[in-house]
C-alpha positions as CSV (number, residue, x, y, z in Angstrom):
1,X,0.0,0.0,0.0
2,X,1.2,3.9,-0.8
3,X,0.4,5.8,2.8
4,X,1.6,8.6,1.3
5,X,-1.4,9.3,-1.5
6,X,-3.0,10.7,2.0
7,X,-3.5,14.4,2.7
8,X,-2.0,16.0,5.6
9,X,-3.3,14.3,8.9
10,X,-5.1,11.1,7.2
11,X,-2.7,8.4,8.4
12,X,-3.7,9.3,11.8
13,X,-7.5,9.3,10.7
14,X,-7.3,6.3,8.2
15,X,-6.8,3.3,11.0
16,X,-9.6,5.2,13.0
17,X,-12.6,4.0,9.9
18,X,-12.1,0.3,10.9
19,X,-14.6,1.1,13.9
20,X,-17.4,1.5,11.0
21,X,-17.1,-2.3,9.6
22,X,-20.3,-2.4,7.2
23,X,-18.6,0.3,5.0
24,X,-15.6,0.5,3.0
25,X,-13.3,2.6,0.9
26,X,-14.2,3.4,-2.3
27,X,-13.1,5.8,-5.1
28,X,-10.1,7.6,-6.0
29,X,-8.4,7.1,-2.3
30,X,-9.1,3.2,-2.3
31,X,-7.6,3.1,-5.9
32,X,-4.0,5.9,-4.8
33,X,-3.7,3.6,-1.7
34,X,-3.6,0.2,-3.8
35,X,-1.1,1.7,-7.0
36,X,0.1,5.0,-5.6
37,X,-0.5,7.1,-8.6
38,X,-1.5,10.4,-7.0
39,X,-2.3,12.5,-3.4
40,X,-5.8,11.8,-3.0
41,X,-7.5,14.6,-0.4
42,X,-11.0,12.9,0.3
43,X,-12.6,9.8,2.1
44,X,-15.3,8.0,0.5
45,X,-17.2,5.1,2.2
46,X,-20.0,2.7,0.7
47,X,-22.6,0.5,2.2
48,X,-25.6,-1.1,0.9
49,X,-27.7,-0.1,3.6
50,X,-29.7,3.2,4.6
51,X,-27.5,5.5,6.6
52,X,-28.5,4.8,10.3
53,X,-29.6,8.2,12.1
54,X,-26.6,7.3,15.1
55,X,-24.0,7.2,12.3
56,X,-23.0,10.8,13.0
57,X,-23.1,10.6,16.7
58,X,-21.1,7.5,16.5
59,X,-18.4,9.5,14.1
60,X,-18.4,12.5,16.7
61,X,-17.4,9.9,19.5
62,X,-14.5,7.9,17.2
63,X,-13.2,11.7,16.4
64,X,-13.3,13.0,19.7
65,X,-10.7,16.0,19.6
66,X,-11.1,16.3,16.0
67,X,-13.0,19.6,14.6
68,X,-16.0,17.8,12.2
69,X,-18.3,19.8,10.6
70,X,-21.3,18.5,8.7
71,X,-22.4,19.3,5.3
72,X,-24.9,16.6,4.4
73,X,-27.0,13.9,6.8
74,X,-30.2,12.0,4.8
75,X,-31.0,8.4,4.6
76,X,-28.5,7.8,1.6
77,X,-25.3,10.4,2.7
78,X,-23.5,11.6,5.2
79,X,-20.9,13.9,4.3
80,X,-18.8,15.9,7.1
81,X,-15.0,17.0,7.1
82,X,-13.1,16.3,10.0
83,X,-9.8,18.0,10.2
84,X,-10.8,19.9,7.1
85,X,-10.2,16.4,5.1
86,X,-14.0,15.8,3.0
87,X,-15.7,12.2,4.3
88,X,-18.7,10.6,2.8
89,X,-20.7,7.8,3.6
90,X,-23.0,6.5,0.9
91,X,-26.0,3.8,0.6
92,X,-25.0,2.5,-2.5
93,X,-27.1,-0.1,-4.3
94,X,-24.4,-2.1,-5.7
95,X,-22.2,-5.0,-4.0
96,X,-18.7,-5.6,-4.4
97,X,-18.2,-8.4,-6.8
98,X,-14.5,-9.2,-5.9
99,X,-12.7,-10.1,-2.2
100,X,-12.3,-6.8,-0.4
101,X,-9.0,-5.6,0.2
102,X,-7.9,-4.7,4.3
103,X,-5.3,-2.1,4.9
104,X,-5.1,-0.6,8.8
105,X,-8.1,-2.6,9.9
106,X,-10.5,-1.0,6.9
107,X,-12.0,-2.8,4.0
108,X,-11.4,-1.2,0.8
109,X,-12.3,-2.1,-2.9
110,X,-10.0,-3.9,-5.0
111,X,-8.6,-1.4,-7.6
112,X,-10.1,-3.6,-11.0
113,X,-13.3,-2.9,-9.1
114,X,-12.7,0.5,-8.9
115,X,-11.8,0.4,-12.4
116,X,-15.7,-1.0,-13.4
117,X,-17.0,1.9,-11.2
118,X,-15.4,4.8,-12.7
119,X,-16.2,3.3,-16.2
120,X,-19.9,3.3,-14.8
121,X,-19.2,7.1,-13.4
122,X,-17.6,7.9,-17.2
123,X,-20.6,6.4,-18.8
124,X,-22.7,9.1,-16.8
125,X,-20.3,11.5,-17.4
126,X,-17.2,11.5,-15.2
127,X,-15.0,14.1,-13.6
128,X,-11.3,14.6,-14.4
129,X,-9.9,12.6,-12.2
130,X,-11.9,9.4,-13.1
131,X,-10.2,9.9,-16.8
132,X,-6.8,10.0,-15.4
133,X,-7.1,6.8,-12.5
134,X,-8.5,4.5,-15.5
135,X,-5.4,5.5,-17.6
136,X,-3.1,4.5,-14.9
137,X,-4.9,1.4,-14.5
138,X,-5.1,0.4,-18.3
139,X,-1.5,2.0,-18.9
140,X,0.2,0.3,-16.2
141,X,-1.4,-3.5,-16.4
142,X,-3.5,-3.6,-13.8
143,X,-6.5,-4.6,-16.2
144,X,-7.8,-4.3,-20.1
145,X,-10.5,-2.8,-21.3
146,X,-12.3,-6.0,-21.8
147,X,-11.8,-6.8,-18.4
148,X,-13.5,-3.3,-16.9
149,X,-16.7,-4.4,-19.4
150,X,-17.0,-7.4,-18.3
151,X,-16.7,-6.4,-14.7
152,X,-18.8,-3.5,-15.0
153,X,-21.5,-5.8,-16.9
154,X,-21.9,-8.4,-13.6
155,X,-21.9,-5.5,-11.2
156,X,-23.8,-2.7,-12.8
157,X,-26.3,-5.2,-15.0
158,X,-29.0,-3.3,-17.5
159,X,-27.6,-0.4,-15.9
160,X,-24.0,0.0,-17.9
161,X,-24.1,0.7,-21.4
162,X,-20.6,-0.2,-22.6
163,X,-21.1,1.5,-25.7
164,X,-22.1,4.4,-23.8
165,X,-18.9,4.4,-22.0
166,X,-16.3,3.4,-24.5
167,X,-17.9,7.1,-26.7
168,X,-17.6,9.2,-23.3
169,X,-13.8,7.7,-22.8
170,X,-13.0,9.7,-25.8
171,X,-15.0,12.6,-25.8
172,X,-13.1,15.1,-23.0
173,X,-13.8,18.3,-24.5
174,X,-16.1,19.8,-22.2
175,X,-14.5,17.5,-18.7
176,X,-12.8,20.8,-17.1
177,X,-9.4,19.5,-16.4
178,X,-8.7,19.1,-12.4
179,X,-5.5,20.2,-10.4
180,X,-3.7,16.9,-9.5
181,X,-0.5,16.4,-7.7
182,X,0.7,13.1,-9.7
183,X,3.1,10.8,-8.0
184,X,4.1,9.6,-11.1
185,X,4.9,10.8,-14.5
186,X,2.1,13.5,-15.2
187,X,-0.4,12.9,-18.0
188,X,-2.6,15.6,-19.9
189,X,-5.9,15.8,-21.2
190,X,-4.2,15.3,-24.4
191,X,-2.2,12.0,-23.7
192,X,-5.7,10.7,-22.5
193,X,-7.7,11.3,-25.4
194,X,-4.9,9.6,-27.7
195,X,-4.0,6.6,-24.9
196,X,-8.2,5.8,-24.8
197,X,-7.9,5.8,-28.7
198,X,-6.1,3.3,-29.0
199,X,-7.0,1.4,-26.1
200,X,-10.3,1.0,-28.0
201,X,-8.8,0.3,-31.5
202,X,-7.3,-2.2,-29.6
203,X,-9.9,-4.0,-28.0
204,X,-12.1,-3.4,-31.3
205,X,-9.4,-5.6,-33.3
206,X,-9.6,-8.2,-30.3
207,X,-13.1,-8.5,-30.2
208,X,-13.7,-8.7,-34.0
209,X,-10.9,-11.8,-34.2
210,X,-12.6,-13.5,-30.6
C-alpha cells in the first residue's frame, strides 16, 4: 500500500474508519492507496444499507478531539469534514463483486473494481480525475479494457451501457481539467484522449478476431 497518497493528517484518521465495519473505501483514495498514482485529499465510504440516524453521533465519538463539521446527513449520505479532510458515507445499491482488500483494519475495494465503477461514473459523465485513474490502470497493467466491461456488466447489470462508456472515454472536451499532484509521471488531457484511442482500436481488433 502507498500511505503517502493521504492528505495531511489522514494516516492518523485512516486506522480510526475500521470502527465502522459495514462500510468500505471506495473511489479515488481506495484506488492511490492500492497503485500510488496520486495524493488523494478525500474519504469515500459505501454501504448497501440506509444511513443509520446514530452514524454521526457515532463519528463524533471515534473523532473526539477532532474539529468535524457536517455538510450533508439524509438516509443515503453523510458527508462531514473532519480536520478539514471531506468524508462521505453513501448507501449504495451495488455490492462488491470481488474479495475486499484490508489495509489498517479498513475494507477497501479492490482497484479492477474500482476500475468497473469509474467506467460506470464515465458512462454518466465522469469528472477529471476518473479519466486520469483509468489511464493508470489500463497503462500500467492492472487490467484491459475487456476486463473493466465485463466487470462493469456483472456488477452494474442493464444499468452500464458499454457502448455508452467506450464514446464518453474519448470525448473530454467539455470534462474541465482538475489540479492533480501526480506521484508519477504526469499525464494531460491530451495524452488521454490519444491513450483511450487506441486502447479501444485495440480492443475493437480483439473483439472482432474473438
Amino acid at each position: 500500500m502507498h500511505p503517502e497518497v493521504l492528505p495531511k493528517g489522514g494516516s492518523e484518521l485512516l486506522p480510526k474508519f475500521a470502527k465502522f465495519k459495514e462500510y468500505h473505501l471506495v473511489g479515488g483514495t481506495a484506488l492511490a492507496l492500492q497503485i500510488g498514482h496520486r495524493i488523494s485529499v478525500d474519504f469515500d465510504f459505501f454501504c448497501d444499507q440506509e444511513i443509520d440516524k446514530r452514524l454521526f453521533a457515532k463519528i463524533k465519538k471515534v473523532f473526539a478531539g477532532h474539529r468535524i463539521r457536517p455538510a450533508v446527513n439524509n438516509i443515503d449520505e453523510l458527508t462531514f469534514f473532519i480536520d478539514g479532510i471531506k468524508t462521505t458515507f453513501f448507501n449504495y445499491q451495488y455490492k462488491p463483486r470481488l474479495t475486499l482488500l484490508k489495509y489498517e483494519g479498513i475494507r477497501m475495494l479492490d482497484k479492477k473494481e474500482i476500475a468497473a465503477s469509474k467506467s460506470f461514473t464515465i458512462g454518466k459523465r465522469g469528472a477529471y480525475k476518473d479519466y486520469v485513474d483509468l489511464y493508470f490502470l489500463l497503462s500500467d497493467g492492472y487490467i484491459t479494457l475487456q476486463e473493466i466491461i465485463d466487470l462493469a456488466n456483472k456488477k452494474y447489470k442493464d444499468d452500464f451501457n458499454d457502448r455508452l462508456f467506450l464514446e464518453q472515454l474519448i470525448y473530454l472536451d467539455d470534462v474541465p481539467e482538475a489540479e492533480i499532484i501526480f506521484l508519477m509521471p504526469a499525464v494531460q488531457k491530451k495524452k488521454l484522449i490519444s491513450f483511450f484511442k487506441e486502447e479501444i482500436e485495440k480492443w475493437k481488433k480483439d473483439f472482432l478476431a474473438s
